[in-house]
N, C-alpha and C positions, 0 to 999 in steps of 0.2 A: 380694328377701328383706327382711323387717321387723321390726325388734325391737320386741318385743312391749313395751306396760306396763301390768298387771294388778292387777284390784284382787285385797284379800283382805276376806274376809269374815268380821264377830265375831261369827258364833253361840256362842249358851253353853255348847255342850256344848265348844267349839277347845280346843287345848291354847294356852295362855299361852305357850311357850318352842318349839315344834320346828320352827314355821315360821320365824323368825326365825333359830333356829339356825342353818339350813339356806339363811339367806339373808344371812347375817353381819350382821344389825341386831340393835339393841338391843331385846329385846321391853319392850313398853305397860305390863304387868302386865294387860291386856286380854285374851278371848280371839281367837287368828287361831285362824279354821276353815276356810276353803276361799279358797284363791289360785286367781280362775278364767280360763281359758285358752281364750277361743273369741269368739263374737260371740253368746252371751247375751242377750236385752234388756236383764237384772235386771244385767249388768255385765261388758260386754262390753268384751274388749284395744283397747287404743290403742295406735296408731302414726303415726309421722310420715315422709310423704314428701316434707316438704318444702314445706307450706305451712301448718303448725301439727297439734296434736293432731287427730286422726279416732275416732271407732272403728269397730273392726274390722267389724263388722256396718252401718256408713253405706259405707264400702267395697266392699262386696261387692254391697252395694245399688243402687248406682252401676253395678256392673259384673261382675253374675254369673257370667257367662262365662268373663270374663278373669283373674279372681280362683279362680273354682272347678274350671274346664274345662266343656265342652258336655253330657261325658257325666256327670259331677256332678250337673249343673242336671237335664239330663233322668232322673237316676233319682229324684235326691231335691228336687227345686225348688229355687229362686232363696237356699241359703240353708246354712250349714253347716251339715254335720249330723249333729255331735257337739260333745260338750262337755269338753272335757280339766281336770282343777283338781290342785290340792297341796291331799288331804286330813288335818289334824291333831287327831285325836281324841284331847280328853283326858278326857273321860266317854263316858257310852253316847249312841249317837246315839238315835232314835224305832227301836222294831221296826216295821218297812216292810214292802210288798210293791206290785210293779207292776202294771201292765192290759200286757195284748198288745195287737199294732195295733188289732183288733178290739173289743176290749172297750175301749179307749182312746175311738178313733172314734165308740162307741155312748154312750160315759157322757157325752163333751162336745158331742155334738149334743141329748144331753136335756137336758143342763143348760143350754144355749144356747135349748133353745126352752121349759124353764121359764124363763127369766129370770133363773137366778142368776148376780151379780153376778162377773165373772173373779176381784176380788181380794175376795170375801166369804171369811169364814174357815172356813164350811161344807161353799165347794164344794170337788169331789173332783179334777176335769177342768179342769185349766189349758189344755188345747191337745189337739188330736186322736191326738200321738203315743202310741208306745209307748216304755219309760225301762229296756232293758238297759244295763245296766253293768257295768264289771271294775275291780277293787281291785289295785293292786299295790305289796305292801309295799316301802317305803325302809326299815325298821325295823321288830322283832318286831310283829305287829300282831295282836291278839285281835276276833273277831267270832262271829255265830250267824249260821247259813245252814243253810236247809233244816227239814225236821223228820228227827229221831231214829226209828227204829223205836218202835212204840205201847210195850212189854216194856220198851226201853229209857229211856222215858221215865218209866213206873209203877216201875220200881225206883229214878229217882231221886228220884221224889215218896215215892213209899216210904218209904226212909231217913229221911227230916227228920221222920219220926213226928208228922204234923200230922193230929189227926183232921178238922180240915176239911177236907184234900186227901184225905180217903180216898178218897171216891165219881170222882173224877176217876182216882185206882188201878185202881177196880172199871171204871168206862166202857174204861179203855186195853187193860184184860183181856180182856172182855167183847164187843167186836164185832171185825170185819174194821178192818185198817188205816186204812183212808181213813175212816169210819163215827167210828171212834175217835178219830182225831183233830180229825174235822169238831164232834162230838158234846164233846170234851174244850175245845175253846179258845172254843166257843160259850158252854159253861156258866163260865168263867170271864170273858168278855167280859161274859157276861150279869149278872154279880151283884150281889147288893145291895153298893155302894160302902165302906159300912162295917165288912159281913161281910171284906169284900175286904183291907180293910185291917188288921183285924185277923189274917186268915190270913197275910199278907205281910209281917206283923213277927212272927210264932209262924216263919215259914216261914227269916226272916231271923236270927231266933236260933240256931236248930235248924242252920243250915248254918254260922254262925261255931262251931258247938261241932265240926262234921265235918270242918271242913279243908280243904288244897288243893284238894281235888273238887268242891267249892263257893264257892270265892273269887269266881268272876266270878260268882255272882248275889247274892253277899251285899253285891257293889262296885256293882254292877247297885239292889239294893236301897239301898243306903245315898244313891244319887244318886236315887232314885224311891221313896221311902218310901208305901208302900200302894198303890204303884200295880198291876194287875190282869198289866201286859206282866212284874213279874218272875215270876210266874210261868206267863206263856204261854211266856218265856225258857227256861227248861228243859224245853220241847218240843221247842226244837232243838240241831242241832250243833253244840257250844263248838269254835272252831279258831283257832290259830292260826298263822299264818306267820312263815316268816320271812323277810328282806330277799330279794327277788327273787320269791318263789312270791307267787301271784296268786292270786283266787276272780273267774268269771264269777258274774252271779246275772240270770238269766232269770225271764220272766215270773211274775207267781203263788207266786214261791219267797218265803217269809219270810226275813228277812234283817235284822240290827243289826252296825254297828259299835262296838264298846268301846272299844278304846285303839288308839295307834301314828299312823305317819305313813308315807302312802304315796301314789302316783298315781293318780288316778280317772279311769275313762273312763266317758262315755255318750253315747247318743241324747240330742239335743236337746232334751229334756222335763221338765214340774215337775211328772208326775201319780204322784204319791204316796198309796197307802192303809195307814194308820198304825192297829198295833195295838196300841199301848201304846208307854209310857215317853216319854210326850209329855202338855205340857197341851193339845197344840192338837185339833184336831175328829177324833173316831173315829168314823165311821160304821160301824156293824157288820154290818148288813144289804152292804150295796157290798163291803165287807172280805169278807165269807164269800162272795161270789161269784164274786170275783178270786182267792183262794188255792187253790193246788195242794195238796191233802190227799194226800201220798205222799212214804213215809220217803225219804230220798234221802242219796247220798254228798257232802257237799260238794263233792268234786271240786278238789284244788288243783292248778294249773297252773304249769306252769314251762316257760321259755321255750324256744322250739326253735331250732336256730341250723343257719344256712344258712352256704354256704362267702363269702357273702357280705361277713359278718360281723355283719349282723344276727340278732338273736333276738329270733322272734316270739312274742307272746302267743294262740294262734288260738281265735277262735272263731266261733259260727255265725251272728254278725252283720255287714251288710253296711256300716252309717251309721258304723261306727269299727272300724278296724284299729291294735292299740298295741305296736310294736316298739321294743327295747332297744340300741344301740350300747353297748359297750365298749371303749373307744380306749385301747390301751397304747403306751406310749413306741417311737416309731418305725417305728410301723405306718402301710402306707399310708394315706393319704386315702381316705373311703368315696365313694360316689356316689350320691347319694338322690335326683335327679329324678325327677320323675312327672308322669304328666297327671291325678293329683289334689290337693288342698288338701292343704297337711300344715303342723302346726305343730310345731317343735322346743323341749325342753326339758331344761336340764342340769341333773343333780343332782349332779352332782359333778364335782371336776378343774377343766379351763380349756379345751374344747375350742374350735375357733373351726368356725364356717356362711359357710363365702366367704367365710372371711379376718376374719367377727365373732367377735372373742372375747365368751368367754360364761362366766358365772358361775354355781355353783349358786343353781338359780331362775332364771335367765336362760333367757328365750325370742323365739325367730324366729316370724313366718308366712314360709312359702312358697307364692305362689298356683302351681296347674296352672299342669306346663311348664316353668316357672323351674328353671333350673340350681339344686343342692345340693351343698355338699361338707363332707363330715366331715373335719376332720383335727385335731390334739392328743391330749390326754389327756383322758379322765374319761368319765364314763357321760350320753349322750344317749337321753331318752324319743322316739320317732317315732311321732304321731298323724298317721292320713289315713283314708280310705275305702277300699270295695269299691267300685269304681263297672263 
């Protein structure tokens, strides 16, 4: 077992203070966005066994096997594969959506035999995978996941009495669901820039005069003035959690996070198709390929608990499994071995990993195999696989 040390990362949307909180340092006045936990290229854990700094991903490099287990390597190659981080959003992140294995696979073998450049800011396809992921709140956490039913989307365009959104009313009315919302976020993807922006500050006053029912897009707008994603944003479902409940968000689902701080799991992947609330590259054509056009229930999950003591987070991916320990005073020691990779991370309390005491934001590797043990107090994250 290895104590991890991980960087964090200033993107500009981090919140300035929750990762720090959370880690008892003095925050920069900078933003921390993303504390990542895994062997990444872009910034992957180090650890020391004893003959200086490594990271975590030259380790494993070295010694696949012994680091992942046999049946690891054989399901998923020479390589972990998920990505665990402390995400702190203090604006909105980009409204996203993923590729499945398949459309993953397809987009980075063309872009591989056009020639675009890995790190050109155009391309789509960083790597072959596919990028499921699960959100789980440490604190109230607000985000959009999914789309709204078409009705429920035209009554909130509705309301804000914008005549330029009316036609976008009439489209959500007007065909079959999927039709409608294919047909509604194309015509605003598509528009003239300046049309756009002026409906998106008409769109922006109208909801600070309506109220709570409109706060996250008017917060939404106030960080992306003109931009097209607020109001692709109110196609989907505004939710929020609260500490413990989680959101999976599977392929082709749209998906932004707004505010809070919580635990991130994924697949090992940087392919990202961005439909607003970003200055970086929107390709629209790719974007409408990859989304799933069908209302859907966000689905918030909460964890299941086994007489173990664990509580799982379950979902139907195999590259990351994210369970929860709650250590209360005087309770036995848990038993976490496995014959896969698993990385441990506290967010709260003092529990100790074989006798390592750990602090919130304190994290272990365990390679396959290697004895685990839980014992103290405080809440431990448990990242591993389905292998």
């Amino acid at each position: 077992m290895d104590r991890l040390l991980n960087t964090v990362r200033p993107y500009a949307w981090g919140s300035t203070t929750a990762i720090p909180e959370l880690l008892g340092t003095e925050p920069t006045g900078e933003p921390q966005a993303e504390m990542w936990l895994g062997a990444h290229p872009g910034a992957p854990s180090r650890l020391d066994r004893g003959a200086g700094e490594q990271a975590l991903s030259a380790v494993i490099e070295a010694g696949p096997e012994a680091e992942l287990g046999a049946d690891t390597v054989r399901k998923f190659g020479p390589r972990l594969p998920f990505l665990l981080k402390l995400l702190a959003a203090g604006s909105p992140l980009s409204l996203q959506v993923h590729p499945n294995l398949a459309q993953a696979r397809e987009g980075y073998a063309d872009e591989e035999r056009q020639g675009v450049p890995i790190d050109a800011p155009h391309r789509n396809y960083k790597d072959a995978n596919h990028k499921p992921e699960l959100i789980c709140a440490l604190t109230p956490f607000d985000g959009l996941c999914g789309f709204r039913a078409p009705d429920e989307a035209a009554e909130l365009l509705a309301r804000l009495e914008v005549d330029s959104l009316k036609p976008y009313v009439d489209l959500l009315h007007a065909h079959p669901e999927e039709a409608a919302l294919r047909e509604v976020l194309t015509a605003v993807l598509a528009a003239d820039p300046v049309d756009m922006a002026v409906t998106v500050a008409e769109a922006e006053a109208a909801a600070n005069r309506l109220g709570a029912d409109y706060a996250p897009y008017v917060s939404i707008a106030h960080h992306y003035p003109g931009d097209p994603g607020v109001i692709a944003a109110m196609l989907l479902n505004y939710v929020q959690l609260q500490p413990g409940e989680a959101l999976f968000l599977g392929a082709g689902v749209p998906h932004a996070y707004l505010n809070g701080l919580g635990v991130e799991i994924m697949a090992n992947s940087d392919n990202v198709l961005r439909c607003g609330l970003t200055p970086k590259h929107v390709d629209v054509p790719e974007l409408l390929r990859i989304v799933r056009f069908e209302a859907t229930e966000p689905g918030i999950l909460r964890p299941e608990a086994s007489p173990s003591g664990e509580e799982l987070y379950d979902t139907p991916i195999d590259e990351f499994r994210l369970s929860r320990y709650s250590l209360a005073p005087g309770a036995a020691p848990r038993d976490l071995t496995a014959a896969t990779p698993q990385i441990l991370l506290c967010t709260d309390g003092s529990p100790r990993a074989n006798g390592l005491g750990l602090t919130p934001g304190g994290s272990v590797f365990v390679p396959a195999g290697e004895k685990a043990e839980l014992s103290g107090t405080g809440t431990v994250f448990r990242a591993t696989v389905v292998a």
